[in-house]
Backbone as CSV, one residue per row, in Angstrom:
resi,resn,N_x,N_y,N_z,CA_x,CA_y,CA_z,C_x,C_y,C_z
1,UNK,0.841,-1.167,0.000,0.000,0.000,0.000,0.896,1.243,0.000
2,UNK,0.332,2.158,-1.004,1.801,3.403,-0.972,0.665,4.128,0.017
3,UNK,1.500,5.224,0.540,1.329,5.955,0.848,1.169,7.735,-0.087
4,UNK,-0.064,8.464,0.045,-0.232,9.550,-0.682,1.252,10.231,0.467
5,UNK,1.581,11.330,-0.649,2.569,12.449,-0.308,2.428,13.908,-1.006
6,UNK,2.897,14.774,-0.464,3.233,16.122,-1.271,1.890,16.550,-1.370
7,UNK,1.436,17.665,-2.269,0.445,18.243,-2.549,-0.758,17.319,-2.176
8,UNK,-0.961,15.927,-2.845,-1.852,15.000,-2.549,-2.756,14.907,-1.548
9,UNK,-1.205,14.705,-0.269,-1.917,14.458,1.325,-2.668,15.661,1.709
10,UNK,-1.953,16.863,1.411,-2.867,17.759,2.007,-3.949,17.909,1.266
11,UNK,-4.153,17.544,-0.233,-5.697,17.844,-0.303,-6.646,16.895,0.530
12,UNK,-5.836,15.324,0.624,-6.780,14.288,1.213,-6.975,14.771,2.621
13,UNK,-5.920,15.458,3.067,-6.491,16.291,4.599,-7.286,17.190,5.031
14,UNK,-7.025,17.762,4.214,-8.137,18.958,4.273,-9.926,18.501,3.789
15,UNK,-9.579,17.278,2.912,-11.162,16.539,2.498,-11.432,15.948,3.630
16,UNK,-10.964,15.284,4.618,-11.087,14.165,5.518,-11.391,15.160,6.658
17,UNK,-10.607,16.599,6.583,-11.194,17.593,7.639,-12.329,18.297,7.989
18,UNK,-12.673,18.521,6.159,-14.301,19.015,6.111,-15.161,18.349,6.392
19,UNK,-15.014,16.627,6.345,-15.722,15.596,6.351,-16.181,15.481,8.073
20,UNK,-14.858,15.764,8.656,-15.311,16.196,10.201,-16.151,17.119,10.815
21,UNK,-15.323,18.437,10.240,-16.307,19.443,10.279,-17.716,19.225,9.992
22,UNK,-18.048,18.445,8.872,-19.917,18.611,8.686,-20.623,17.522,9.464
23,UNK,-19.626,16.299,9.641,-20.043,15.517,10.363,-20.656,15.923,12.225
24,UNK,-19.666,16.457,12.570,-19.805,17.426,13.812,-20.806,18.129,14.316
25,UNK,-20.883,18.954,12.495,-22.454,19.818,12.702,-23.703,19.264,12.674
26,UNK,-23.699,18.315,11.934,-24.510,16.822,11.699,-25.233,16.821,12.917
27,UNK,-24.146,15.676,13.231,-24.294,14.994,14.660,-24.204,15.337,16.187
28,UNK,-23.605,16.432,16.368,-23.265,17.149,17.707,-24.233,18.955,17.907
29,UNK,-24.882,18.615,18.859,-25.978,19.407,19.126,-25.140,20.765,19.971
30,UNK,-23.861,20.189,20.922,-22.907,20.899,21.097,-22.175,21.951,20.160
31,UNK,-21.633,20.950,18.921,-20.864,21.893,18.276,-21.839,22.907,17.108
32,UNK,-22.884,22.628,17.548,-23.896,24.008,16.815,-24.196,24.721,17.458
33,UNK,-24.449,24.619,18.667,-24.252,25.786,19.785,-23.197,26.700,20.343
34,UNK,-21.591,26.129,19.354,-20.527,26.640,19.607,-20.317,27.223,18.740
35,UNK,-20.736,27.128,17.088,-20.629,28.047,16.127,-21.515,29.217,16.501
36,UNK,-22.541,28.896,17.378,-23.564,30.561,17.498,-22.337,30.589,18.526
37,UNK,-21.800,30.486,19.221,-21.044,31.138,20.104,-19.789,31.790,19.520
38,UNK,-19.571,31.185,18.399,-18.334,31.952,17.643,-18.652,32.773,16.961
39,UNK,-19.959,33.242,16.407,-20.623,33.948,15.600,-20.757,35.325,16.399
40,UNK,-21.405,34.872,17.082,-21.588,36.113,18.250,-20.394,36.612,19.035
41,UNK,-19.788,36.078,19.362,-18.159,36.698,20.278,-17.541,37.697,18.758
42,UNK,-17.489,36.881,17.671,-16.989,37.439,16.059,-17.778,39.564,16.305
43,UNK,-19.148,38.690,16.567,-19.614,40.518,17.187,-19.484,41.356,18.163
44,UNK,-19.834,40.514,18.754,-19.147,41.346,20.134,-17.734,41.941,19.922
45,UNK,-17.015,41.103,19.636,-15.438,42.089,19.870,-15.493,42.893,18.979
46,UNK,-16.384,42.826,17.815,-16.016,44.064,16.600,-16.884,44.858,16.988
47,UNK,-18.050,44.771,18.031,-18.727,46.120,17.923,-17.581,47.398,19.397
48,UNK,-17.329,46.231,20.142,-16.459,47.052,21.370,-14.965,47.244,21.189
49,UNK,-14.965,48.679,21.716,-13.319,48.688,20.944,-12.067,47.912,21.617
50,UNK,-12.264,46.950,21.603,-11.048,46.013,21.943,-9.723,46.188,21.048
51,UNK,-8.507,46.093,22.039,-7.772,45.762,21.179,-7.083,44.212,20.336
52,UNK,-6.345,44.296,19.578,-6.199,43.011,18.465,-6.162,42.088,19.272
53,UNK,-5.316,41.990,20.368,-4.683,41.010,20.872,-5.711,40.661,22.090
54,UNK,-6.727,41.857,22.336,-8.179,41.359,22.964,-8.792,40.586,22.352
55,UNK,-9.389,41.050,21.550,-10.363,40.327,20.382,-9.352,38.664,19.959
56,UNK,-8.154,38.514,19.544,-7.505,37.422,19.276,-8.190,36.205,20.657
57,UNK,-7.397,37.114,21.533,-7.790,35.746,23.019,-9.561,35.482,23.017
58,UNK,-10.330,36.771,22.972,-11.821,36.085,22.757,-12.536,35.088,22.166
59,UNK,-11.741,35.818,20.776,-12.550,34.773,20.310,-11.910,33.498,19.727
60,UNK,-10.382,33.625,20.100,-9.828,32.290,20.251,-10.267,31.405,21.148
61,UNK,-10.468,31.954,22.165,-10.615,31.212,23.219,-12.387,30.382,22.949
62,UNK,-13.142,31.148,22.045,-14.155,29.973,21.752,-14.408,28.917,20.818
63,UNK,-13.404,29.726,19.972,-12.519,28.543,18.749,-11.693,27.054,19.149
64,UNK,-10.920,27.433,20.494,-10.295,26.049,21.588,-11.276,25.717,22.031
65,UNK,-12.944,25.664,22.120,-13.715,25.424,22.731,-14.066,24.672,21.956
66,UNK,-14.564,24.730,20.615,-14.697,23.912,19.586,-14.278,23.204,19.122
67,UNK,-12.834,23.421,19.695,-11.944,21.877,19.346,-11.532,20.916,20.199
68,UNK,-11.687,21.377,21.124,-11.883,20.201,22.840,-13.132,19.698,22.324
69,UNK,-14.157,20.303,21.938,-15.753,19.755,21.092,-15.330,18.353,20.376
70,UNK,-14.798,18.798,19.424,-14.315,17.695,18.247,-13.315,16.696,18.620
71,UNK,-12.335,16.750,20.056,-11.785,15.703,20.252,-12.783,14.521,21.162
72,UNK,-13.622,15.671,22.221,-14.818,14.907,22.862,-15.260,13.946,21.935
73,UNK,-16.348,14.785,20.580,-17.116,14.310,19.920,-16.344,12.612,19.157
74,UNK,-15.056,12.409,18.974,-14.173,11.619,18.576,-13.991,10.643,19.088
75,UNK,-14.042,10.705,20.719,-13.428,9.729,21.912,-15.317,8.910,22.117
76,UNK,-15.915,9.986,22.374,-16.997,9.100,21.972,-17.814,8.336,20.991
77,UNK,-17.584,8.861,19.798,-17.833,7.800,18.660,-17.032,7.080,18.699
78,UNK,-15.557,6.669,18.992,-14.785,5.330,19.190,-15.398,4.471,20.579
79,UNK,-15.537,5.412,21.336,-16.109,4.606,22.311,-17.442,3.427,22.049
80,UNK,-18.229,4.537,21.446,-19.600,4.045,21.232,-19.090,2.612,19.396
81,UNK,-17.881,2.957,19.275,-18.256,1.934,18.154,-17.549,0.626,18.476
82,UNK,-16.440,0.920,19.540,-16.324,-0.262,20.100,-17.320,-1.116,20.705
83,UNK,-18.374,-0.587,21.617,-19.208,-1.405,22.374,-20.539,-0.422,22.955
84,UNK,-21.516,-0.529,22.935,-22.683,0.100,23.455,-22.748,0.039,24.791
85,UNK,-22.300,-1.203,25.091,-22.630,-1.850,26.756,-21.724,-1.195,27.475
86,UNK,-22.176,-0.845,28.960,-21.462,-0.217,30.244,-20.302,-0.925,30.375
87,UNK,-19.395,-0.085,30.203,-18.096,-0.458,30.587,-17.391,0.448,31.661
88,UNK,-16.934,0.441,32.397,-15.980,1.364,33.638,-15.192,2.378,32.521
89,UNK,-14.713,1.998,31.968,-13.707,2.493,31.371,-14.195,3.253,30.002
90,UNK,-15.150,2.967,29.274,-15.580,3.770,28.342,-16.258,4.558,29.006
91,UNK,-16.980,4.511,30.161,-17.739,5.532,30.759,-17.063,6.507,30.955
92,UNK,-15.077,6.771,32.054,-14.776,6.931,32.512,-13.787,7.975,31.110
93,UNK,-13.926,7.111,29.889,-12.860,7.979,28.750,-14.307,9.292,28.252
94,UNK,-15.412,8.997,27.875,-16.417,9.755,28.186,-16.857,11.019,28.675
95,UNK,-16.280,10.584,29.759,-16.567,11.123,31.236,-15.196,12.337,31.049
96,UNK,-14.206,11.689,30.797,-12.587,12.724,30.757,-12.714,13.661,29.431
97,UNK,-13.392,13.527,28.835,-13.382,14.045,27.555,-14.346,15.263,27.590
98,UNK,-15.715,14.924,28.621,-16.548,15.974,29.015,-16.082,17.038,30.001
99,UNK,-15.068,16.221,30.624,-14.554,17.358,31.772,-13.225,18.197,30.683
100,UNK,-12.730,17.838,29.915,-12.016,18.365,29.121,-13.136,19.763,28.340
101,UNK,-13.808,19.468,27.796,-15.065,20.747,27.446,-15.219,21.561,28.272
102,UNK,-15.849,20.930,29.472,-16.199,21.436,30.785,-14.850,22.668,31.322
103,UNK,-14.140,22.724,31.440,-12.395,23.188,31.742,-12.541,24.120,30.905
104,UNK,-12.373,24.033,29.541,-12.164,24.706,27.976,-13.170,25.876,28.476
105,UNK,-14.475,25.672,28.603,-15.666,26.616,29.037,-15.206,27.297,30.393
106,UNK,-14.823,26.930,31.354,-14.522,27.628,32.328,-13.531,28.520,31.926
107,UNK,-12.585,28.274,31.138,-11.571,29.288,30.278,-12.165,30.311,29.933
108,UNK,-12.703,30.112,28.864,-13.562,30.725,28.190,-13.973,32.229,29.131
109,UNK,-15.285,31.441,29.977,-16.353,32.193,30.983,-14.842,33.543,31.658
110,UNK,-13.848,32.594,32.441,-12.547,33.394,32.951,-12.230,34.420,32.266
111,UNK,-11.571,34.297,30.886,-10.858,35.217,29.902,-12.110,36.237,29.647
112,UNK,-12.960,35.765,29.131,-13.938,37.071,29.152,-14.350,37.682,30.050
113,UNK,-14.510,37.481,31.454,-14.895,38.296,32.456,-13.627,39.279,32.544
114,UNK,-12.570,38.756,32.552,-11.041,39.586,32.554,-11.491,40.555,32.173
115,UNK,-11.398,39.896,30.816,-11.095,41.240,29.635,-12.080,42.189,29.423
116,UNK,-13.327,41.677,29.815,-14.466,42.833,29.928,-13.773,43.694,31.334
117,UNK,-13.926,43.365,32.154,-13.311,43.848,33.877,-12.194,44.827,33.291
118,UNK,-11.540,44.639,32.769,-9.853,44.982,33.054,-11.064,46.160,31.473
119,UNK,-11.208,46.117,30.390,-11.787,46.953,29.469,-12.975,48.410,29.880
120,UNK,-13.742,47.357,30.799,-14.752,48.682,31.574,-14.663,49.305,32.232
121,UNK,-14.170,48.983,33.313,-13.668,49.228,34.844,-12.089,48.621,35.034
122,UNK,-10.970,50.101,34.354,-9.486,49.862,34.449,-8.851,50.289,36.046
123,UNK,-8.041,49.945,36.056,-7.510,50.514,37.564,-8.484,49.539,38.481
C-alpha cells in the first residue's frame, strides 16, 4: 500500500477535515451551539473597541472550545463503536473528555470576564 505524499496528502487532509467538520455539525448538538457562540463573540469584539490582541484571546478562546468539542465528539464515537454496553472504562474515557469541554468553558467564561473587567472598569 503506498502511501499519498506532497500536494496530494494535504488535499486528502483537508477533504477528511471538512468531512469532520460537517459531520460534527450533523451529529453534535454541542458543536452548533458553539458556532452561534463563535458567531456572536466574532460581534461582540467588533462592535467594542477592543484591542487586536483582545479580540484574538476572545474569540480564540471559543474557537479552543470547539476543538476540545471535536476531540470529545471523537473519543466518543470510538467509544460508542467499540461497544454500546457499560463499561468502567468507556464511561470513565467519556466522562474525561466531558470534563475536558467542561475546563475549555470555564476558560472561556474566565478570559472574558477579565477582559471585559480589566476593558470597563481599568484601575
Amino acid at each position: 500500500m503506498s502511501k499519498t505524499t506532497g500536494f496530494n496528502r494535504i488535499i486528502n487532509a483537508t477533504k477528511y477535515s471538512y468531512l469532520g467538520l460537517k459531520a460534527a455539525f450533523k451529529h453534535e448538538a454541542a458543536f452548533r451551539q458553539e458556532i452561534v457562540a463563535l458567531i456572536a463573540s466574532c460581534i461582540i469584539v467588533m462592535l467594542i473597541d477592543f484591542t487586536i490582541y483582545e479580540r484574538i484571546i476572545l474569540v480564540g478562546s471559543v474557537g479552543f472550545v470547539m476543538i476540545i468539542e471535536l476531540i470529545n465528539s471523537a473519543i466518543e464515537a470510538v467509544v460508542d463503536r467499540i461497544s454500546e454496553e457499560q463499561h468502567e472504562l468507556s464511561g470513565r474515557a467519556k466522562d474525561l473528555g466531558s470534563a475536558a469541554v467542561f475546563l475549555s468553558i470555564l476558560l472561556v467564561i474566565t478570559l472574558w470576564i477579565y477582559i471585559f473587567a480589566c476593558h470597563f472598569f481599568p484601575g
